[in-house]
C-alpha positions in Angstrom: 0.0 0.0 0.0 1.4 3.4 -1.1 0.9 6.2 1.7 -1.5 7.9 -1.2 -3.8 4.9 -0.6 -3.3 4.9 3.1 -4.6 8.2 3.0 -7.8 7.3 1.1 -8.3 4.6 3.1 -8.0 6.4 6.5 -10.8 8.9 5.3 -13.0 5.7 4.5 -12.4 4.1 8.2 -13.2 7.2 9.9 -16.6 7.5 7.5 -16.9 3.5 9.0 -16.1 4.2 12.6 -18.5 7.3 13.0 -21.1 5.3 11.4 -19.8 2.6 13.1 -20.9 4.2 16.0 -23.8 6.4 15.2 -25.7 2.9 14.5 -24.8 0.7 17.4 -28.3 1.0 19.1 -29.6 -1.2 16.6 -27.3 -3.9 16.7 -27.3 -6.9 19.3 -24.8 -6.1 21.9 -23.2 -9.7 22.5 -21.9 -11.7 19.4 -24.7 -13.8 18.0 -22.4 -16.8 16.9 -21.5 -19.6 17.5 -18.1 -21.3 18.3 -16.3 -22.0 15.3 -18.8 -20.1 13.5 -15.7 -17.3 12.2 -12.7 -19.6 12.0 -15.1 -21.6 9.5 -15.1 -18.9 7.3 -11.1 -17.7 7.4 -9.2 -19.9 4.9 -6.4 -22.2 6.2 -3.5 -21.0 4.6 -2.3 -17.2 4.2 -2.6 -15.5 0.2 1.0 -15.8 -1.9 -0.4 -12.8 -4.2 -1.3 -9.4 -2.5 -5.2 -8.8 -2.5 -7.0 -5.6 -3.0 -7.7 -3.3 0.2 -12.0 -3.6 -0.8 -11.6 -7.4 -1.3 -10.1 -7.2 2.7 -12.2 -4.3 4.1 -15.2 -7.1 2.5 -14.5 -9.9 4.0 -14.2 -7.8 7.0 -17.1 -7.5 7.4 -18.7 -10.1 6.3 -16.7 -12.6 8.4 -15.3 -10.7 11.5 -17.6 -8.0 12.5 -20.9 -10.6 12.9 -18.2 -12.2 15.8 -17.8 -8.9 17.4 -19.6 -8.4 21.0 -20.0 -4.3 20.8 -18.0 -3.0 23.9 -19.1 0.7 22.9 -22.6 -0.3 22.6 -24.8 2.1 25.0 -26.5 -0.7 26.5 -23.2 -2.9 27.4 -23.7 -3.5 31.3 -21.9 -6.8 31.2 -18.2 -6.4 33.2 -17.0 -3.2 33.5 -16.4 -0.6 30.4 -13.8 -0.5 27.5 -14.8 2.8 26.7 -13.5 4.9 23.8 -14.1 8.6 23.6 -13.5 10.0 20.4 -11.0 12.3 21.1 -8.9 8.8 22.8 -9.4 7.1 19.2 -8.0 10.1 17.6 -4.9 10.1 19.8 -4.6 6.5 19.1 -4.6 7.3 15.2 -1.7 9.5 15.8 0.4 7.0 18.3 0.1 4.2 15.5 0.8 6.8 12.5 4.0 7.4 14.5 4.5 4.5 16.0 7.1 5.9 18.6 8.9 3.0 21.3 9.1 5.0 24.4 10.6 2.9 26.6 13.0 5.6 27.4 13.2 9.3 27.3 15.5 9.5 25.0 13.6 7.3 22.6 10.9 10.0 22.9 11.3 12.9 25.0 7.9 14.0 24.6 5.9 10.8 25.7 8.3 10.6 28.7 7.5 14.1 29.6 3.9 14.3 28.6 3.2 11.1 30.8 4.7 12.9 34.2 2.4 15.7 33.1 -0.3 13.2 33.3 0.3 11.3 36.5 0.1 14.8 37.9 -3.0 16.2 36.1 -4.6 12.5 37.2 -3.3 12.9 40.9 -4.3 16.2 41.5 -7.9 15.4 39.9 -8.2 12.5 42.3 -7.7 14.1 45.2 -4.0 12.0 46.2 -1.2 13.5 47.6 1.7 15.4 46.1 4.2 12.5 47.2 2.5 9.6 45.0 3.9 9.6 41.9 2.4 7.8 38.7 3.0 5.5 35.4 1.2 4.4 33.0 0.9 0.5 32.7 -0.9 -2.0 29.9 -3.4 -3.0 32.5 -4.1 -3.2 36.3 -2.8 -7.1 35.9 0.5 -5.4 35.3 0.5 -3.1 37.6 -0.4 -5.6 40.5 2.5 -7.7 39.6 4.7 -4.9 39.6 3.0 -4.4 43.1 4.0 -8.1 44.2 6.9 -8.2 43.0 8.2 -5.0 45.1 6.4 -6.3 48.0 8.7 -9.5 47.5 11.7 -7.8 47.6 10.7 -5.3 49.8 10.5 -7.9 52.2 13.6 -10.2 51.2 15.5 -6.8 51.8 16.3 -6.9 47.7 17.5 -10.2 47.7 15.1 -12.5 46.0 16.2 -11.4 42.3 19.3 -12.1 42.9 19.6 -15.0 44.8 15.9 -16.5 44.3 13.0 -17.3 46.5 14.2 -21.7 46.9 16.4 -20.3 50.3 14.3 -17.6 51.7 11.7 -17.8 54.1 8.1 -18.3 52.8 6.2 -15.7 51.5 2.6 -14.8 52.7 0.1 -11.9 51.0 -3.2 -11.4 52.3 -6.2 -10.2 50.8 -10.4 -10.8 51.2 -12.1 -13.2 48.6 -13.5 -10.9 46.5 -10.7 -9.4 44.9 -10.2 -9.9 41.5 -8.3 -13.4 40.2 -5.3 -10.8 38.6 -3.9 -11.2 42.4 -3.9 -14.7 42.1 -1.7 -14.4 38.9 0.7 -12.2 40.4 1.3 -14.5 43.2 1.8 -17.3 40.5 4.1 -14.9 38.2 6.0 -13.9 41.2 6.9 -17.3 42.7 5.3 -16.9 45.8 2.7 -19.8 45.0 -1.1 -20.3 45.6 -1.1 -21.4 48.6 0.5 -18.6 50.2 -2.0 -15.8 48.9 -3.8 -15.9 52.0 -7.9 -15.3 51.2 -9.8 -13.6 54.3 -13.7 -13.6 54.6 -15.4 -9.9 54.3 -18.0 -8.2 56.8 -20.5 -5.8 55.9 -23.0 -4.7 53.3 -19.3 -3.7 51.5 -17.9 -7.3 52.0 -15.1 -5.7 53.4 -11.9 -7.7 54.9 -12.4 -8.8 58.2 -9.4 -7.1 60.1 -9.7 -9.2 63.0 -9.2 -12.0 60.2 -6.5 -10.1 59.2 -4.7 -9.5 62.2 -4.6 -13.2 63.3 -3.8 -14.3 60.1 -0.4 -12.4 60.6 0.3 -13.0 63.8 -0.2 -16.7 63.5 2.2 -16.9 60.3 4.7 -15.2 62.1 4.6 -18.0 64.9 4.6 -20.3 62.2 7.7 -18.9 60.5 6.4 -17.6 57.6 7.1 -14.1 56.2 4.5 -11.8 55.5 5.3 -9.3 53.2 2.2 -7.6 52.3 -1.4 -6.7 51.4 -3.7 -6.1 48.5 -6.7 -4.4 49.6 -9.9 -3.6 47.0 -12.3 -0.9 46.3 -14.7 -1.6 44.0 -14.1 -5.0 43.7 -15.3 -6.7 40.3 -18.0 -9.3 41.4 -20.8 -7.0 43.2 -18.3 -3.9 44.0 -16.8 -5.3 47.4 -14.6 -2.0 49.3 -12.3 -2.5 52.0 -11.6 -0.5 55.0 -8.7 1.0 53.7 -8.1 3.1 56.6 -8.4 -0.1 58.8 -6.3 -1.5 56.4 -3.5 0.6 56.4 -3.3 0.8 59.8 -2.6 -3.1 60.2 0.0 -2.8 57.5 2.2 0.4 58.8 1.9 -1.7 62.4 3.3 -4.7 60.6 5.6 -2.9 58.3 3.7 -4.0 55.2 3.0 -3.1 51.9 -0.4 -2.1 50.7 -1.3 -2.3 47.1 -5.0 -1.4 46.7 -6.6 -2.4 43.0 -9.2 0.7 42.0 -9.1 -0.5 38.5 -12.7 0.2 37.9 -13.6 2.3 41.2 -11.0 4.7 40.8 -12.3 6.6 38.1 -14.9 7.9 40.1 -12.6 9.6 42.5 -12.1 12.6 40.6 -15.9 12.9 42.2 -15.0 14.0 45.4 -18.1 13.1 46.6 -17.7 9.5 46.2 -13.9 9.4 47.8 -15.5 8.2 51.1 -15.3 4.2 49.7 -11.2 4.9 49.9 -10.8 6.8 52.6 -7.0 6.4 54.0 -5.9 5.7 50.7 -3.2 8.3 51.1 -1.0 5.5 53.2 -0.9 2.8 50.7 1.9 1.9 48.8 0.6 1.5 45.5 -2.4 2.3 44.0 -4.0 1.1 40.5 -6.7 2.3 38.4 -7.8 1.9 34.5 -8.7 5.0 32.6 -9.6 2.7 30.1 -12.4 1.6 32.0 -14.9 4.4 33.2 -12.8 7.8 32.2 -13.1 7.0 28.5 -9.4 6.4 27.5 -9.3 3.4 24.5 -7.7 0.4 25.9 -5.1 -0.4 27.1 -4.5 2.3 29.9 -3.5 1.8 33.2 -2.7 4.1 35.8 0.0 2.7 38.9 0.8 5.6 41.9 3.1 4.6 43.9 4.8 6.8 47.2 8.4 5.5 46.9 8.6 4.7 43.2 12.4 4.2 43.8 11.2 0.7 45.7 9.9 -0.4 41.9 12.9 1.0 40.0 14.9 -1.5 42.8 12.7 -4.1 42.0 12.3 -4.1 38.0 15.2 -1.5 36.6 18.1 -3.0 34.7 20.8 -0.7 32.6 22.8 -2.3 30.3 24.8 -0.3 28.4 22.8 0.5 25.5 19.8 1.6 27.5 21.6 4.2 29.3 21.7 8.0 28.5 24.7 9.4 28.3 25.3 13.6 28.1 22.4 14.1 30.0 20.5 15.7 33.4 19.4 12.5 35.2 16.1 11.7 33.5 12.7 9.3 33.7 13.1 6.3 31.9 9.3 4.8 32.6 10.6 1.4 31.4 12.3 0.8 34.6 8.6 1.1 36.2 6.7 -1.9 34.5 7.4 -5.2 33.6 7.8 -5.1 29.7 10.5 -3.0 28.3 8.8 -1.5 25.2 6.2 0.9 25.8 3.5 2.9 23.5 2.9 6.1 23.9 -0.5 6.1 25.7 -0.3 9.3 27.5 -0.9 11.0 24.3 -5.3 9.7 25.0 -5.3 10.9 28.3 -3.9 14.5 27.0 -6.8 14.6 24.1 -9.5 13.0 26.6 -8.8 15.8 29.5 -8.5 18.6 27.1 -11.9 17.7 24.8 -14.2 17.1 28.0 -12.6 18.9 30.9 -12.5 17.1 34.5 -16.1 18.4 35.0 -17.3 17.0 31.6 -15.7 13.4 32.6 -17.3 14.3 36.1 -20.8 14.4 35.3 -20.7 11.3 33.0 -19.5 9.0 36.1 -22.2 11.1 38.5 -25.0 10.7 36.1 -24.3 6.8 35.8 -24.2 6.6 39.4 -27.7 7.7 39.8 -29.1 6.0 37.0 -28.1 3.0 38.7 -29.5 3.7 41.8 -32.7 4.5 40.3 -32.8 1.6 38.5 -32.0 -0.6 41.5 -35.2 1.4 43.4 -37.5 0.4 40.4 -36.3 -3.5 40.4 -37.0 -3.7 44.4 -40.4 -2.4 43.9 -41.3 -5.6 41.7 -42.3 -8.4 43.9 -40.8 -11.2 42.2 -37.4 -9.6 42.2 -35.2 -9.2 44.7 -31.8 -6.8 45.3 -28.7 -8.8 46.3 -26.5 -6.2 47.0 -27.2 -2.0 46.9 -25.5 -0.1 43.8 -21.6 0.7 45.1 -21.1 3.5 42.4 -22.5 2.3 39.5 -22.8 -1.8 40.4 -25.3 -4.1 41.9 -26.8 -7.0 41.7 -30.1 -8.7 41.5 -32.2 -11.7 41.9 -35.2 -13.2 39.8 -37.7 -15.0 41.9 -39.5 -17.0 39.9 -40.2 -20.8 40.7 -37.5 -23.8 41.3 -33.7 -23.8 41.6 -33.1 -19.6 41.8 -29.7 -20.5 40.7 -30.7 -22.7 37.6 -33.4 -20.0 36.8 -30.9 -16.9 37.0 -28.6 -18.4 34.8 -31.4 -19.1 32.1 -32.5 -15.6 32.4 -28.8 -14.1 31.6 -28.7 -16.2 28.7 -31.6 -15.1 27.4 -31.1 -11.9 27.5 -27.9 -12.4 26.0 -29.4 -14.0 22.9 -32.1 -11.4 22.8 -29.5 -8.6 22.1 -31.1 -5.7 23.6 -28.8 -5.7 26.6 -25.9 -7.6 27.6 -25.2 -8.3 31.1 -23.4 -11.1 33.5 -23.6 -13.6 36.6 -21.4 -13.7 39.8 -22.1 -15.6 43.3 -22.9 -13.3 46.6 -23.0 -15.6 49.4 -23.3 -18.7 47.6 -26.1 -17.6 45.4 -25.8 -16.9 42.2 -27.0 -13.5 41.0 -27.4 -11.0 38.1 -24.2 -8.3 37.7 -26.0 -4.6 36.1 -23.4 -2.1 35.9 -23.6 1.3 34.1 -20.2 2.7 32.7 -20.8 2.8 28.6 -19.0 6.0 27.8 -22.5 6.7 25.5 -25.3 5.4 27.8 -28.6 7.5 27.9 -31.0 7.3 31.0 -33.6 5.9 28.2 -30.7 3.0 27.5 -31.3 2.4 31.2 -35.0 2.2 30.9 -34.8 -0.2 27.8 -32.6 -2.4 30.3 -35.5 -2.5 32.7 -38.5 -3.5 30.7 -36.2 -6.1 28.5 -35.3 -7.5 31.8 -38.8 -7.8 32.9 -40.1 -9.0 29.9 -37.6 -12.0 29.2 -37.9 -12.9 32.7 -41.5 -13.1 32.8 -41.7 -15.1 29.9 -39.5 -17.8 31.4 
């Protein structure tokens, strides 16, 4: 492709994505397909000859976009969002037209410096502290295991890189069981093992850790000779929204001498509400702190946000400088590649610059408020109807439900998220609250309309009523 076609192209796929968009209210919102049904249609082997760009952009869509669940659709309340604000897809154009590696700053001074104008645009709108200090990371999954991995050698005084974990004292991490199965992957990635992620029952109508749980657990590893290292609190956890004391929290951990990571990914977003800040109070005395713009705030995936208050204790933990990664002739700069895991990094600061800028911090504000009380409206509505029931009350924008029509409630639930899967209006998901199984509605679709809302209500109570 010559860069005169590219350019024709381009002006066709933004004609496609506009429309693309403008029309997604009239398109099912999970995939109506079934497995295998796409791979059916892709041939086996790749072409020898080069094919025309119409005979691709075709069988695009006739063979991929029918496979596509619509995470922009307005009436997506399955998960949590993976919004895309149009001024975040325009950045995006621009950071793949360039396609710039800044892994370090002298790979791209710009990104490097344009990112620690973000952490501190972000901070500041979320209310943290002037001594946490941010990075941008693929996803919260990353973050955590950079998280782990610093409270590992944090607590093996910087030895277990170097010498391995085989002759150290046992690990143990503590957390409540309803954080999100990323922790468990950590532990797994960081060689402290399964068994030592130490899972502690919650309290409250915010399933919160139990402290007294937490504060025996420790003491009674400590007797037992294990070495605790740290703890990964929650707020806003992904089942029904689950937030931990985090002042409790914090407390246990500066009298143990832990580290706290606490995983926002989803809640965080609505912290630049100051309002809503309550659900993490303390959270000035973690450690490390995680959220996903790409979630609620409308950055395009993937976009991750890690604060930390001694970022030099994940520099120990990850930074390596061989000689050609240094910078030589220079004032001692930020190489952000010494933050995270993987060593290349895309300039994603570049969508949070265009996202603030086009909506302001009050525009992205009253998005998250207005979500928040759509959801607690609709929640109101659904307890009014006697054969439903509400599980647990909206946390921000989550909560859950309960159909109670005849049988096994658990059998019946399922049936009626299936359903309304297949039906396409809406698309929504299970979970388990204390051992029952129960119906996930979350509002966070970048586009969502009250009225979106009020389809999701009567499609509910028509499918379920028909069962």
């Amino acid at each position: 492709m010559q860069w005169n076609e590219f350019e024709e192209w381009s002006q066709k796929m933004a004609t496609w994505a506009a429309d693309y968009h403008r029309t997604l209210r009239d398109k099912p919102v999970r995939a109506q397909v079934s497995p295998g049904d796409t791979l059916s249609l892709l041939p086996e082997t790749a072409p020898d000859s080069a094919e025309p760009m119409q005979n691709i952009i075709d069988d695009f869509e006739r063979i991929i976009m029918p496979g596509i669940t619509h995470w922009q659709h307005p009436r997506f309340f399955a998960y949590f969002p993976s919004n895309a604000a149009p001024p975040s897809i325009l950045a995006e154009q621009i950071v793949s037209a360039i396609s710039a590696q800044c892994m370090l700053w002298q790979t791209s001074p710009s990104a490097t410096e344009l990112e620690t104008r973000m952490m501190e645009w972000i901070r500041d709108g979320l209310g943290l502290p002037d001594a946490f200090t941010g990075v941008i990371q693929d996803s919260a999954s990353s973050a955590t295991l950079a998280a782990v991995l610093t409270m590992r050698e944090r607590a093996l005084n910087w030895d277990g890189n170097k010498s391995g974990l085989s002759s150290q004292k046992t690990l143990r991490i503590y957390c409540s069981d309803q954080v999100h199965t990323s922790i468990d992957r950590a532990i797994w990635i960081a060689g402290i093992g399964q068994d030592n992620l130490v899972k502690l029952p919650t309290t409250g109508d915010k399933k919160s850790i139990d402290i007294k749980a937490l504060q025996n657990a420790i003491a009674k590893d400590r007797a037992d000779g294990y070495l605790p290292a740290g703890i990964i609190a929650v707020t806003g956890a992904t089942g029904m929204g689950a937030c931990d004391d985090i002042s409790a929290v914090t407390e246990v951990a500066a009298n143990e001498g832990l580290f706290t990571h606490l995983d926002a990914a989803w809640a965080g977003s609505a912290m630049f509400c100051p309002e809503f800040r309550e659900l993490w109070a303390g959270v000035e005395r973690c450690d490390s702190i995680v959220f996903n713009p790409h979630k609620w705030l409308g950055a395009q995936f993937d976009c991750s946000v890690q604060f930390l208050r001694d970022p030099d204790a994940l520099r120990q933990t990850l930074a390596i400088r061989p000689e050609y990664l240094k910078t030589h002739g220079q004032a001692e700069v930020t190489d952000y590649s010494e933050w995270s895991v993987p060593l290349g990094r895309r300039f994603r600061a570049l969508k949070l610059w265009f996202l603030m800028r086009a909506y302001g911090i009050d525009g992205l504000r009253n998005r998250m408020r207005n979500h928040v009380a759509w959801a607690e409206a609709l929640a109101a509505r659904i307890a009014k109807e006697d054969d439903f029931e509400i599980v647990t009350n909206p946390i921000f924008s989550l909560f859950t439900f309960r159909f109670l029509g005849e049988g096994d409630l658990d059998d019946l639930n399922q049936r009626l998220v299936d359903r309304l899967n297949d039906d396409g209006r809406i698309y929504l998901t299970q979970t388990f609250v204390d051992g029952k199984k129960v119906i996930r509605f979350q509002i966070g679709q970048f586009d969502c309309t009250e009225q979106d809302v009020h389809v999701a209500f009567e499609t509910v109570l028509e499918i379920a009523r028909s069962l």
